[in-house]
C-alpha positions in Angstrom: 76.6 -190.9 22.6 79.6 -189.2 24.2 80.8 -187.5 20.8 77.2 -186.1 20.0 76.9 -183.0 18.1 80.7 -183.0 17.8 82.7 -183.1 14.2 85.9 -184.8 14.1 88.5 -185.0 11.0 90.3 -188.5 11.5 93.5 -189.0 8.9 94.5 -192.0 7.7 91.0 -193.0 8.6 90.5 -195.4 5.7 91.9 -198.5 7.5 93.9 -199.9 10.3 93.6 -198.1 13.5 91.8 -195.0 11.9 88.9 -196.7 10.4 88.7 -197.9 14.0 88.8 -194.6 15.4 86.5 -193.8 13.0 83.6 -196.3 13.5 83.5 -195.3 17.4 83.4 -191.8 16.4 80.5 -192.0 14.5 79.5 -194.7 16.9 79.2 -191.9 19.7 77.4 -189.5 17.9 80.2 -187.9 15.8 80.0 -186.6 12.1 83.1 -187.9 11.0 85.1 -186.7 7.7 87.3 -189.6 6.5 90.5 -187.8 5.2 92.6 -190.4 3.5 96.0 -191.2 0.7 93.9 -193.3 -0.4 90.6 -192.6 -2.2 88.5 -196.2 -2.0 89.0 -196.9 1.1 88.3 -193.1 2.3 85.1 -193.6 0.3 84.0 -197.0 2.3 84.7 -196.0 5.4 82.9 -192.8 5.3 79.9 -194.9 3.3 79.6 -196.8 6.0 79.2 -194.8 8.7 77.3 -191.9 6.9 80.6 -190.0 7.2 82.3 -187.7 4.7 85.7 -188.9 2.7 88.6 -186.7 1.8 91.3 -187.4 -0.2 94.4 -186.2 1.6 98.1 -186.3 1.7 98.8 -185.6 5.0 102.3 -183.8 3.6 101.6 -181.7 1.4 100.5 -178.3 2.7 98.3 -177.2 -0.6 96.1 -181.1 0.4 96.0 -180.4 3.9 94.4 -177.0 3.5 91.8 -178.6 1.0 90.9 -180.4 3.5 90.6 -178.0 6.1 88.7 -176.5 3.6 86.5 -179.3 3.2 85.5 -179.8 6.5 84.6 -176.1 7.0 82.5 -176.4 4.1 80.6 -179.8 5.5 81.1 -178.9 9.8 81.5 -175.2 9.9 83.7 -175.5 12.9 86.1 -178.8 13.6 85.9 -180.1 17.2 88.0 -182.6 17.2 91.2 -183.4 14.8 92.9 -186.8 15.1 96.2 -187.3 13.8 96.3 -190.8 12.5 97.9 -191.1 9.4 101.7 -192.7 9.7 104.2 -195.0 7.8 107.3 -196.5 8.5 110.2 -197.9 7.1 111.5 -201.7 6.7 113.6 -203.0 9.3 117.2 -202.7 8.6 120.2 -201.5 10.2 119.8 -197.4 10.5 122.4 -196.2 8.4 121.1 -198.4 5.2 117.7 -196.5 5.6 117.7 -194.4 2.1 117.2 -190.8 2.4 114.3 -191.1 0.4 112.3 -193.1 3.0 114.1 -191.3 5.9 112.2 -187.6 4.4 108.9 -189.6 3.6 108.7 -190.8 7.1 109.2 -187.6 9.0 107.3 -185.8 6.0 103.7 -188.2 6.9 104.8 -188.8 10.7 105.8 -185.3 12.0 105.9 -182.5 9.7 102.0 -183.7 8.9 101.1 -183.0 12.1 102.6 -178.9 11.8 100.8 -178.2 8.9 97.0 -180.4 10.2 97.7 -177.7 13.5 98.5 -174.5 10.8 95.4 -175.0 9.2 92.6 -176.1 12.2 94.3 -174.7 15.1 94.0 -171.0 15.0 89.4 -171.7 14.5 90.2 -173.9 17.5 91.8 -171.4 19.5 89.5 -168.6 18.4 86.4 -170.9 19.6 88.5 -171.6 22.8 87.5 -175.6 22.6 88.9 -178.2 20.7 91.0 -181.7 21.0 93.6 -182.5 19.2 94.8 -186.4 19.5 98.1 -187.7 17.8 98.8 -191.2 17.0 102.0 -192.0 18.3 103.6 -195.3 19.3 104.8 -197.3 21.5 108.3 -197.2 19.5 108.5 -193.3 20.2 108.9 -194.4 24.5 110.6 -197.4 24.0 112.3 -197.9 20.6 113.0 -201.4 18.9 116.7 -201.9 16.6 116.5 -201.8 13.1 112.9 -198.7 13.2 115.4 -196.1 14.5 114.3 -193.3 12.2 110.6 -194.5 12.4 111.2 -194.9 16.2 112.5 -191.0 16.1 109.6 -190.0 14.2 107.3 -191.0 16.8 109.1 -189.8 19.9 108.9 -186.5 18.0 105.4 -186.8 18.0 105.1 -187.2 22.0 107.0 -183.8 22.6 105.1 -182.4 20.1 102.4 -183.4 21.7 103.3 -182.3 25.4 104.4 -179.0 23.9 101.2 -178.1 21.9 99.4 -178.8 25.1 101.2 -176.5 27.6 100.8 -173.8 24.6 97.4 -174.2 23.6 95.9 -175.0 26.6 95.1 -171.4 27.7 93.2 -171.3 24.6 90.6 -174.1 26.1 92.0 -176.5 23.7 93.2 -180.0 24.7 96.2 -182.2 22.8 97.1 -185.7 23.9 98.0 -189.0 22.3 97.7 -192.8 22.5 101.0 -195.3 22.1 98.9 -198.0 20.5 101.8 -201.5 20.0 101.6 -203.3 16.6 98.1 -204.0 15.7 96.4 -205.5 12.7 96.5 -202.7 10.6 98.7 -202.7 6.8 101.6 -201.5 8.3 102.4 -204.7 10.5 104.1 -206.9 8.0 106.4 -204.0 7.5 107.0 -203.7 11.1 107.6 -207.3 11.2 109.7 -207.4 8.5 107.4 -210.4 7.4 104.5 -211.6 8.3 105.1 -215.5 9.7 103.3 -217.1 12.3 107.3 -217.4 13.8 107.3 -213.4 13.8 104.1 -213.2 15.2 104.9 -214.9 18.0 108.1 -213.8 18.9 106.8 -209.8 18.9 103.8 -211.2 20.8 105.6 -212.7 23.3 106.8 -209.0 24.2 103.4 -207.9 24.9 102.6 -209.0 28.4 98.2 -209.6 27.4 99.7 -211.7 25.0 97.8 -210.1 21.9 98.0 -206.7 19.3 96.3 -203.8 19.8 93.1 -203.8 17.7 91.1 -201.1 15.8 88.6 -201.2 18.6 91.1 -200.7 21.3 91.9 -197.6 19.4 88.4 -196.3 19.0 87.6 -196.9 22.6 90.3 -194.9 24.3 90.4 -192.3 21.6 87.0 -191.5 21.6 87.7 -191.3 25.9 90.1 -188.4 25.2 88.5 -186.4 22.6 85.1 -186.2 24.8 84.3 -184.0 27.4 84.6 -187.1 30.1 88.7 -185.6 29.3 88.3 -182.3 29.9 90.9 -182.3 32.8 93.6 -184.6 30.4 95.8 -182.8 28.3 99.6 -183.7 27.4 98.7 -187.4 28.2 100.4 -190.1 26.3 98.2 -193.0 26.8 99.8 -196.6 25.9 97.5 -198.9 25.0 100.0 -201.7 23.9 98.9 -204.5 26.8 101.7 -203.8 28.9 104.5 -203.8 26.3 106.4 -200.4 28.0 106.4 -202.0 31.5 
């Protein structure tokens, strides 16, 4: 019960690597609001662990201060704000990425995480406690051909990360990430490109454990850094990818 009495807003927590964040969460004594693009699977996540679901879109401004909103309304005060929502773009050669997908993908990867941080961060800094965890990836440290812009997105999201945490952390509050590898989670086949046991095993041969990360290994580590056990990390990028950035 590490996360008891704590609230936590986890986006993209619907499936994939949030919804294992998520179950943890709640798991350790968190009240957990589900904030999701995705209604259904916001709903079942949150039904299941006698959270709260929140229909988001993590890059609009007016959605991500309804959800801000939301949370005061259900919480009061927000402890702990997880940054989880992300897509990517297919693989292809950088400069046939349209610039349609090239704005959507630093719209829900980067620009989501400013407007989350205009909207919970000042009641964080007021309280002087809170933690703040970004998803990021393994492709933001060490960047695959044919992801650039997706690869960009998420080394964005480490600086960011290293710079909110020198700034805020006067305030008491604490900002790191995880560096999760591919997983099980919807967005692999488009990592892949597609989704063949031949693919699979030539992106898991990359890994040294031999295997993708999981929901779980998500949960387990992010529920390490948003608890007080953390209270000395901040601006820590923690790869959990089984040895892929050795």
């Amino acid at each position: 019960m590490r996360l008891e009495g704590k609230t936590a807003i986890v986006t993209g927590g619907g499936s994939g690597f949030g919804a294992g964040i998520v179950r943890k969460f709640a798991a350790e004594g968190a009240r957990v609001m589900v904030a999701d693009i995705n209604r259904e699977a916001a709903e079942a996540i949150a039904a299941e662990v006698g959270g709260i679901a929140q229909v988001v879109d993590v890059a609009d401004r007016a959605s991500v201060k309804a959800m801000g909103g939301a949370a005061a309304a259900a919480f009061g005060d927000v402890d702990i704000l997880v940054n989880n929502a992300g897509i990517t773009h297919l693989p292809k050669p950088m400069e046939e990425v349209t610039e349609e997908e090239f704005d959507r993908v630093l719209a829900v990867n980067a620009k989501s995480v400013y407007l989350t941080a205009v909207e919970l961060v000042p009641a964080m800094k007021a309280r002087g406690a809170g933690a703040i965890l970004n998803v990021a990836s393994t492709a933001g440290l060490s960047p695959r051909p044919r992801l650039n812009w997706y690869n960009a997105s998420k080394g964005w999201m480490v600086t960011a990360t290293k710079a909110m945490a020198v700034e805020l952390a006067p305030s008491g509050v604490r900002v790191n990430a995880l560096a999760p590898v591919a997983g099980e989670t919807p967005l692999l086949s488009s990592f892949l490109g597609e989704d063949t046991p031949e693919m699979r095993a030539k992106f898991l041969s990359t890994i040294p454990l031999g295997r993708f990360s999981t929901p779980e290994d998500m949960g387990n580590t992010a529920a390490f850094l948003c608890s007080d056990e953390a209270s000395m990390v901040t601006g820590a990028v923690l790869e959990v990818d089984g040895g892929r950035c050795i």
